[in-house]
N, C-alpha and C positions, 0 to 999 in steps of 0.2 A: 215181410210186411213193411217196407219202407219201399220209397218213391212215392207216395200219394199224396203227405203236406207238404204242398209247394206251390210257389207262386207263379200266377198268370204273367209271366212277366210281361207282354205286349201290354198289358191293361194298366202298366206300371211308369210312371213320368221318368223320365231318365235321372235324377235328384234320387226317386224311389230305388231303382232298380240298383245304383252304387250302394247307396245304403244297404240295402239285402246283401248285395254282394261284400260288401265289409262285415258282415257278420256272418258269412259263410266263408269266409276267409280267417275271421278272426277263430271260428271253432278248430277250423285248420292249424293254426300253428300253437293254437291249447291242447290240441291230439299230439302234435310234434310232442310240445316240451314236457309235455305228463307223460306222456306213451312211445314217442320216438316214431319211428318211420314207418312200423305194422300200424299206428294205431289211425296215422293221417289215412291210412287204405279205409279205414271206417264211415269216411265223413258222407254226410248226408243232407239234405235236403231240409229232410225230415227233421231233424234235430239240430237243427238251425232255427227252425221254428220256436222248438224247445227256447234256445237260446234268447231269440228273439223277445217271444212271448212274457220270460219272465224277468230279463232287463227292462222291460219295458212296465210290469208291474211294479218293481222293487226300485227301478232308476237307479243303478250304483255308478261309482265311479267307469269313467271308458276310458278307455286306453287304446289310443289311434295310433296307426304308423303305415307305413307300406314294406313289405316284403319280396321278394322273388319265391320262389318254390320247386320243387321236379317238374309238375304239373306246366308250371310256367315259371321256365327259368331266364327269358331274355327282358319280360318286361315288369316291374313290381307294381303290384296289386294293392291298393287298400285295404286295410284290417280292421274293425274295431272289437276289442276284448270287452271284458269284463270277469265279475268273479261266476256271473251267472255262464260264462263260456266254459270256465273248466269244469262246472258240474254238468254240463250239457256234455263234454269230452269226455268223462267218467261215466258216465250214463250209456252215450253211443256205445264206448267198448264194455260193458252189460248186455246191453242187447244185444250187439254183434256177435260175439264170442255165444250167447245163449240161442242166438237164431242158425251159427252156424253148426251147435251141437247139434241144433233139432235138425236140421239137412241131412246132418250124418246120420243119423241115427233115422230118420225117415226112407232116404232114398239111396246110403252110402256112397252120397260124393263125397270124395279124397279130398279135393283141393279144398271144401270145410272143413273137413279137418282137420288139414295140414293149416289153416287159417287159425282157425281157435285153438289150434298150440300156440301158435305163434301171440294171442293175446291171452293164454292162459295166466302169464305171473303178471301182466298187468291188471286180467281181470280180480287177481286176488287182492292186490292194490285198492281195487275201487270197491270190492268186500269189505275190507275192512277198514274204508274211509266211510264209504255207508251201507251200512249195514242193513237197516229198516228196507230201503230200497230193492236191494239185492236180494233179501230174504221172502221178500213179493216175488219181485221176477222170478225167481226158481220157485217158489210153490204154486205159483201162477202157469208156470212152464209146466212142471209137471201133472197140471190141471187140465193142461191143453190138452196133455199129451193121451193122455184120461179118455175126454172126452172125444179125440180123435179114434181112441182106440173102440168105446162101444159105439163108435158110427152113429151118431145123437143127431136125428134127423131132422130136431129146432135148431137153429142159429144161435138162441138166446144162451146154451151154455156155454160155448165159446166165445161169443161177443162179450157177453157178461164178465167172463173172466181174464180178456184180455184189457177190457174194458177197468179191471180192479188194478192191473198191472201199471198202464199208464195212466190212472187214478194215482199210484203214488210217485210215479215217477214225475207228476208237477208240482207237489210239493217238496220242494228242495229244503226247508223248515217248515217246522211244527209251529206256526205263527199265527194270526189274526186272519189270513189269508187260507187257511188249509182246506177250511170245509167247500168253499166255491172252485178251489183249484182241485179238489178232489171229484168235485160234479163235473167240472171239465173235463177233467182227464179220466173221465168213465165215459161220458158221452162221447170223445172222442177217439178212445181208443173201441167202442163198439160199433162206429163206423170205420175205422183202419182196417176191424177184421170183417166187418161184413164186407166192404169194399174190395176186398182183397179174396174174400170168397167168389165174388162177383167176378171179379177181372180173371180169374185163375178157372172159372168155369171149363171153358174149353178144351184147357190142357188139362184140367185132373180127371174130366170125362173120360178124356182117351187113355190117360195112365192108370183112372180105376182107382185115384187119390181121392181121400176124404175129402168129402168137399157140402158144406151144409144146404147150401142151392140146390144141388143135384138131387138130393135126398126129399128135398120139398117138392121137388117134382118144377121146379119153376128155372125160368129163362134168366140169360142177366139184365133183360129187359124190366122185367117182373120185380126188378131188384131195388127201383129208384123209391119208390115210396118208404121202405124199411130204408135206404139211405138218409132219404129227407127228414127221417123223421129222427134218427140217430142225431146228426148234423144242426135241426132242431134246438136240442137241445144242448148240445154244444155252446150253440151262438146263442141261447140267451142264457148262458152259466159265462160268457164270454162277455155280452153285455152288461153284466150286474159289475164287472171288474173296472177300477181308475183305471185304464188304461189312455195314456196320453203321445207318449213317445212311440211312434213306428204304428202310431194306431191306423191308419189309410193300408200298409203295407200287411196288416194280421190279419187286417178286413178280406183283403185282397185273395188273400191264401185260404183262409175260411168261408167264403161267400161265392168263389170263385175257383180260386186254383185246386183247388182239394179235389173238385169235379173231371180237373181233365183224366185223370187216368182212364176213369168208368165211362166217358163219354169217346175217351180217342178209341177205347173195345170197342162201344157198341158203333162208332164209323168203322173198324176197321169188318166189322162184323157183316155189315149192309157191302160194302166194298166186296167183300168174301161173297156174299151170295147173287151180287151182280156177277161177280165175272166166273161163276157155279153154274 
């Protein structure tokens, strides 16, 4: 379920688009120096956003620099940190390490989980730095996997309940903030999984994979209004929020960029039945 919050970057001023990219750099070298070399294979788009999202709530100290990397080793890149980046770095590898169980244990690809060994002692690291979080994600996971398994022909159990998962993964404290970051991060993680049911149509058709679209009888077409309305709600749990720093660039990603995945399916989809 990653690759879908991300930014339109065409839609983005060149000022905008470094910025994002200093802070998709910057979660980069907090996965190095927490996690080492497995844990930068983690980084994401997605959780960048995280990062984003709640520097820009909470406004802490940054910590700028330029770096080189594997990825790019001849020219150094802009960084900008913060403390909200390593909780964003500890998070990625939670869900990584739980996303690549669930592969294995779905479909038995190897190289998951020869992956999630490889951040198994760090994932116990970011267990027992937080805990609260952690203890969601697995009983969240195990709920998926639940409802995956009696083939739950609403959407609403599994959106619901991935939906509770990154409900807690945006509150990074128990603070004056929790309850609106909690509405966020349900609204939006129940568009991550509908979205992601939507875009995965196709291929779980053919492999005969769980898939709650399929089950309703409905197209990915048929999909945009339970999107809109997810997404909805999102944006004004995202509205009620100070948000002042990188606010143009969160707009951009939530108003905007979050649509390309569901929109490049359904071109790729018209394209498929012209040349059918």
């Amino acid at each position: 379920m990653f690759g879908y919050v991300r930014a339109n970057v065409a839609d983005l001023t060149e000022e905008e688009k470094i910025r994002y990219r200093a802070f998709y750099c910057g979660l980069c070298r907090a996965l190095g120096e927490r996690h080492g070399q497995a844990g930068r294979m983690a980084l994401t788009y997605d959780m960048t956003f995280l990062a984003m999202f709640l520097s820009s709530l909470y406004e802490p100290e940054e910590t700028a620099g330029e770096m080189r990397c594997v990825t790019h080793p001849a020219k150094p890149h802009a960084y900008v940190c913060t403390e909200v980046s390593d909780y964003a770095a500890d998070m990625t590898i939670a869900l990584t390490y739980h996303k690549c169980m669930d592969d294995w244990q779905d479909e038995h690809k190897a190289s998951r989980k020869a992956y999630a060994d490889l951040l198994r002692k760090p994932y116990e690291t970011v267990k027992a730095r937080w805990p609260r979080q952690t203890e969601c994600i697995e009983a969240c996971m195990r709920e998926l996997s639940e409802v995956e398994g009696r083939r739950e022909a609403s959407p609403d159990a599994g959106a619901n309940c991935f939906g509770k998962l990154m409900a807690e993964l945006f509150v990074m404290k128990e603070d004056y903030w929790r309850s609106a970051l909690r509405a966020f991060g349900m609204s939006l993680g129940r568009y991550i999984y509908l979205v992601d049911a939507a875009c995965d149509y196709d291929d779980d058709r053919k492999s005969g994979s769980y898939n709650p679209v399929i089950l309703m009888d409905k197209q990915l077409e048929d999909m945009r209004d339970y999107l809109m309305q997810a997404l909805g709600q999102a944006s004004a749990a995202f509205e009620a929020l100070p948000m002042v720093q990188n606010d143009t660039i969160l707009k951009n990603i939530l108003y905007s960029g979050i649509w390309q995945s569901y929109n490049e399916m359904i071109e790729k989809r018209k394209d498929g039945n012209k040349r059918g």
